[in-house]
C-alpha positions as MATLAB code, in Angstrom:
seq = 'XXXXXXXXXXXXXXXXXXXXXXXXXXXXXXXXXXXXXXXXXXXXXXXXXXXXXXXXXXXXXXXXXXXXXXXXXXXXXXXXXXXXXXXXXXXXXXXXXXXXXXXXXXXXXXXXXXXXXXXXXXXXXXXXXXXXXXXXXXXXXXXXXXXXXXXXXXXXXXXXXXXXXXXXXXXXXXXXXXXXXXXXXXXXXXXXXXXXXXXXXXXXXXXXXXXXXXXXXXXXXXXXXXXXXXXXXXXXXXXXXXXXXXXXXXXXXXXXXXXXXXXXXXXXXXXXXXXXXXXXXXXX';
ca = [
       0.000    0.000    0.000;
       1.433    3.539   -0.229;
       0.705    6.535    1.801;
       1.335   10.267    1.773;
       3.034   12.473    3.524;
      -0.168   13.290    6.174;
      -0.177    9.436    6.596;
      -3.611    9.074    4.240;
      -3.818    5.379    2.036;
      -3.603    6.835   -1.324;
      -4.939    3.592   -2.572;
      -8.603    2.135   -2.600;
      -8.449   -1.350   -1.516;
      -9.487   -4.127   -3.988;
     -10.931   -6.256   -1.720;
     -14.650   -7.491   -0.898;
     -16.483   -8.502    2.412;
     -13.843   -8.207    5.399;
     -11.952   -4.575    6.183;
      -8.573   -3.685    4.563;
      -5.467   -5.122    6.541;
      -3.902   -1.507    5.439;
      -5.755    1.173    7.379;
      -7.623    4.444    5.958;
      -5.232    6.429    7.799;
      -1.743    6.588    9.793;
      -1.594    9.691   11.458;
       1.803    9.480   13.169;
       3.318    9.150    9.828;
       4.392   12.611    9.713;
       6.544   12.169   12.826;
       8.484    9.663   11.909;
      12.169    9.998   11.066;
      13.790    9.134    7.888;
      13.909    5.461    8.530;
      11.972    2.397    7.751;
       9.550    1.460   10.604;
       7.131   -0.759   11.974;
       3.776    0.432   13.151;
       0.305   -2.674   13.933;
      -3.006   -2.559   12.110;
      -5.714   -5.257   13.149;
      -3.309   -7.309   14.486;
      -1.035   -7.114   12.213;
       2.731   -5.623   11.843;
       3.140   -3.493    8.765;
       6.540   -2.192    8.085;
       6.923    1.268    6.593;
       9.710    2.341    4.157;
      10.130    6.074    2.836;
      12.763    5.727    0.926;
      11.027    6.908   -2.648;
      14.119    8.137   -4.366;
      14.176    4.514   -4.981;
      11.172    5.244   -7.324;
      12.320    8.424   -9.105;
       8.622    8.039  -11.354;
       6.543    7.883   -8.455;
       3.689   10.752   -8.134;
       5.086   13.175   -5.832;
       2.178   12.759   -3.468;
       3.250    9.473   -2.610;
       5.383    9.637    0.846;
       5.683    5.656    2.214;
       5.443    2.122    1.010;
       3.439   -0.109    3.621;
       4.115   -3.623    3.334;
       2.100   -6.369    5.216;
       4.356   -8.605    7.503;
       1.929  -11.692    7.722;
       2.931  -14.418   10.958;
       3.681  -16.893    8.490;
       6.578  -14.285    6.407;
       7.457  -13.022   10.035;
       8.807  -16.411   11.353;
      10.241  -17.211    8.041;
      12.484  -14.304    8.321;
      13.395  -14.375   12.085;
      13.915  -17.904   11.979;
      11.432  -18.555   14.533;
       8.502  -20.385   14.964;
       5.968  -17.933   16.924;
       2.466  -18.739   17.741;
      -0.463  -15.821   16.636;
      -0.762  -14.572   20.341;
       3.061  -14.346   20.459;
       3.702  -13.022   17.047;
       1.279  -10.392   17.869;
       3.248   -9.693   21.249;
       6.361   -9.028   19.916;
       4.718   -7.121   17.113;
       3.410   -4.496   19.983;
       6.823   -4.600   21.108;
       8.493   -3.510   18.066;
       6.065   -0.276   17.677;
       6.686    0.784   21.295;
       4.638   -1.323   23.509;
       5.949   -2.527   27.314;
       4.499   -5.461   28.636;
       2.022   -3.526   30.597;
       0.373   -2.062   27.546;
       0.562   -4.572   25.479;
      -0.812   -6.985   28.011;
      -4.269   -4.062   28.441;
      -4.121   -3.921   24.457;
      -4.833   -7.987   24.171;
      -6.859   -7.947   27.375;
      -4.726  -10.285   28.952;
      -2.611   -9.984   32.727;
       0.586   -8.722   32.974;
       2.248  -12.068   34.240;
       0.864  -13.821   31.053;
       2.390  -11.454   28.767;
       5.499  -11.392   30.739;
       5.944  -15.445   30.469;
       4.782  -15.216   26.699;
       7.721  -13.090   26.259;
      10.186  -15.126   28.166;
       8.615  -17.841   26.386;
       9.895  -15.689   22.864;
      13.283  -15.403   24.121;
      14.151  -18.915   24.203;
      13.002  -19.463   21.098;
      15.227  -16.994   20.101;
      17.681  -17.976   21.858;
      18.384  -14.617   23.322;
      18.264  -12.839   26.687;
      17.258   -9.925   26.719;
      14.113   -7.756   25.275;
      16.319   -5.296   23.298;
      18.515   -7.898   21.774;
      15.161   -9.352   20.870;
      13.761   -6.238   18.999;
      16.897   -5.310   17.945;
      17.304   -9.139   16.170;
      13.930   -9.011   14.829;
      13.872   -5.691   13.022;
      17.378   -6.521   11.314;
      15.717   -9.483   10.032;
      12.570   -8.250    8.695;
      13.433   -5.355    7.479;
      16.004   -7.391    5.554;
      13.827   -9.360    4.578;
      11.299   -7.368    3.011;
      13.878   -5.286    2.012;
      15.526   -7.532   -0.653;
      11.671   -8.367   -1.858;
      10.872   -4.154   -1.843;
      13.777   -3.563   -4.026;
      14.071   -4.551   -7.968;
      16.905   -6.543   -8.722;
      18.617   -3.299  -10.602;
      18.447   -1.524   -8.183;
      21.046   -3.954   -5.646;
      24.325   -3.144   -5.517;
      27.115   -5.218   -7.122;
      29.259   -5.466   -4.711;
      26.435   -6.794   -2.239;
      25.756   -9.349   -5.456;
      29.217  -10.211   -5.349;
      29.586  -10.922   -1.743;
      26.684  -12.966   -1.511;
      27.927  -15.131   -4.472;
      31.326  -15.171   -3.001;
      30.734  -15.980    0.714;
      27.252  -17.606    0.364;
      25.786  -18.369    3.837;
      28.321  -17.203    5.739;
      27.581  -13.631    5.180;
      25.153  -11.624    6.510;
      24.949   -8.193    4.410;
      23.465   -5.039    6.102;
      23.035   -1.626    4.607;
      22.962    1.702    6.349;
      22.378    5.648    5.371;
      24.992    8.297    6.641;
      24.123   11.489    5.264;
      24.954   11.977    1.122;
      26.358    8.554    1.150;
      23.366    6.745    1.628;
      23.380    2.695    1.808;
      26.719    2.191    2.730;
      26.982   -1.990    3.087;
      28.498   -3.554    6.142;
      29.263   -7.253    6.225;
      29.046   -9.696    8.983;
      30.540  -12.604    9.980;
      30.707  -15.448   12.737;
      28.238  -16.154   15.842;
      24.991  -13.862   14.932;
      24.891  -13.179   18.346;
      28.683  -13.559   19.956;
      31.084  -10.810   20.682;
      31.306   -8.024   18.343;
      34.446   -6.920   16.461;
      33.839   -3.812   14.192;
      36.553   -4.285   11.548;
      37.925   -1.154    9.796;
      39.582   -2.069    6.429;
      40.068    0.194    2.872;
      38.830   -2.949    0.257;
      35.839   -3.487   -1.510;
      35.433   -6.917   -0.407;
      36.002   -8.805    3.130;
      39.108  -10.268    3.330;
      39.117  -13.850    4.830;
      42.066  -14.627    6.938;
      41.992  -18.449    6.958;
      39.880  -20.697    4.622;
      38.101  -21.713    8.081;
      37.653  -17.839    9.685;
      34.086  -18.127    9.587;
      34.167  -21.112   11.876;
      37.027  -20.446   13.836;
      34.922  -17.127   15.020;
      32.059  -19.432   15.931;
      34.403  -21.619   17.728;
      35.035  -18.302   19.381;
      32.091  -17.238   19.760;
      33.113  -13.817   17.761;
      30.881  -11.668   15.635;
      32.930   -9.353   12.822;
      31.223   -6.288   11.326;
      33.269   -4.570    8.458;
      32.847   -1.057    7.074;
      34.204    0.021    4.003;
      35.075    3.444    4.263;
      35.349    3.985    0.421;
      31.652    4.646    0.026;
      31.756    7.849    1.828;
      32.455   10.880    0.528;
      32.489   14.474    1.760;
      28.596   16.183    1.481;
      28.702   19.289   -0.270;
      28.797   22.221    2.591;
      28.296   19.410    5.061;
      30.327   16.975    7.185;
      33.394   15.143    5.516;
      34.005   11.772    5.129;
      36.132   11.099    8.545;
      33.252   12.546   10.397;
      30.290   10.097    8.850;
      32.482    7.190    8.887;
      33.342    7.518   12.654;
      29.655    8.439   13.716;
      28.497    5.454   11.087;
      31.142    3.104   13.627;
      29.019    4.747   16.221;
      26.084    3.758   15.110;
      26.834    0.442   13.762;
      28.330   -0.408   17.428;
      25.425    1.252   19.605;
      22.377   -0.093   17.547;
      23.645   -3.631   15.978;
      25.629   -4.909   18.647;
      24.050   -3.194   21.986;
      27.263   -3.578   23.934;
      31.312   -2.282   23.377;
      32.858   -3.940   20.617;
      36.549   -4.593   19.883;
      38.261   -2.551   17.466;
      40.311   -4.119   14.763;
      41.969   -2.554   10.959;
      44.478   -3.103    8.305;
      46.330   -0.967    5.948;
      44.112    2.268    5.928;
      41.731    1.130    8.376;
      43.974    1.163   11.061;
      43.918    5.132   11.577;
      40.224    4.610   10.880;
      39.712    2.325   14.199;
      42.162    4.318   16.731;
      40.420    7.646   15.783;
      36.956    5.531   16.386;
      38.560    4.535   19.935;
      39.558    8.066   20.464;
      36.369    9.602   19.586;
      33.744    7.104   21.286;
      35.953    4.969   24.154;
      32.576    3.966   26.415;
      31.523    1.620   23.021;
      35.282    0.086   22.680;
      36.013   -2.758   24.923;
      39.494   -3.300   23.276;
];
């Protein structure tokens, strides 16, 4: 469905008999930052992208893509297998809920909700709520994501990565000013100790023919950033400044605790100025 910038469906719904899933109107649309989102409709998540420049013949009245996140697509991308009542839990989660208000949205206690959710976290495998939401809206917004986006419009070197490294790479993308999209590679335990990894190539170097397993061994995560992608914005910040607040970012929202530091060549002076300029997020 798409929406403008007031949050109104721009689109009549085809369908007979039973409401919409896509609602008339979303109101808080006009707060929300320039990000993709998640907001709930009839029980339901719907994630919300903005991002029309990806669309450059799109009518100009047309502000958001809504996308329907059905249970079913929702566990396929999470890996998880979650039940309707705790799909739609950690859907209210993801939107803003606590466990108080999520438990007087459903009409259910509080201790119910709070054992559904502990009940989500080992299926997860996780132990905390904000490593849960955190997980989750990684992997479905991923998810839909690759599916939103036409196939020219991916960029090579993600292409090439993916073809290279297969499984054991998980490819992220983030925006940082004029240099929008900038990819970031992971590899290792999805959920063991983060290393941010500064280097100057195009592609991830691999160390040993085994790295991916020795970090699992070691229960070690590796994010690389490529700092070619950024450039200086005209009248704006310069390319030192959005790669060390992209570290920042990268460290703070996909890893949740400090991180090591590691570079090579280049990348070195990339990763002591990060330590220098944000030392509560390095643990090493």
């Amino acid at each position: 469905m798409i929406y403008d910038r007031m949050g109104q469906r721009l689109v009549h719904p085809l369908t007979q008999g039973d409401e919409p899933a896509f609602p008339e109107s979303l109101t808080a649309l006009e707060d929300y930052a320039k990000a993709p989102t998640f907001v709930t409709s009839k029980d339901a998540l719907i994630f919300i992208f903005d991002r029309l420049d990806r669309w450059p013949l799109a009518p100009a009245e047309v502000a958001f893509v809504a996308v329907l996140i059905e249970r079913e697509q929702f566990n396929a991308a999470t890996g998880m297998s979650l039940t309707p009542s705790e799909y739609l839990l950690v859907s209210l989660l993801l939107v803003g809920h606590n466990l108080q208000s999520a438990a007087d949205y459903t009409g259910a206690n509080y201790d119910t909700k709070r054992k559904q959710a502990r009940t989500v976290l080992e299926k997860a495998g996780l132990s905390g709520q904000a490593a849960l939401l955190r997980e989750v809206s990684l992997a479905v917004s991923s998810d839909v994501l690759s599916d939103l986006l036409q196939p020219n419009q991916r960029r090579p070197e993600v292409e090439l990565a993916q073809h290279t490294y297969g499984q054991d790479v998980v490819i992220h993308s983030i925006a940082v000013g004029a240099s929008w999209d900038v990819p970031v590679w992971e590899f290792g335990a999805r959920r063991g100790q983060p290393i941010l990894y500064f280097h100057s190539m195009l592609a991830p170097i691999m160390f040993t023919t085994n790295m991916v397993e020795t970090l699992k061994e070691r229960n070690l995560r590796v994010l690389m950033i490529p700092r070619h992608f950024f450039q200086a914005e005209p009248g704006g910040r310069g390319a030192q400044s959005q790669i060390l607040q992209a570290a920042s970012d990268i460290a703070d929202y996909f890893c949740g605790e400090p991180v090591i530091c590691m570079g090579e060549s280049a990348g070195c002076a990339w990763a002591a100025q990060f330590t220098r300029a944000f030392p509560d997020q390095v643990s090493e």
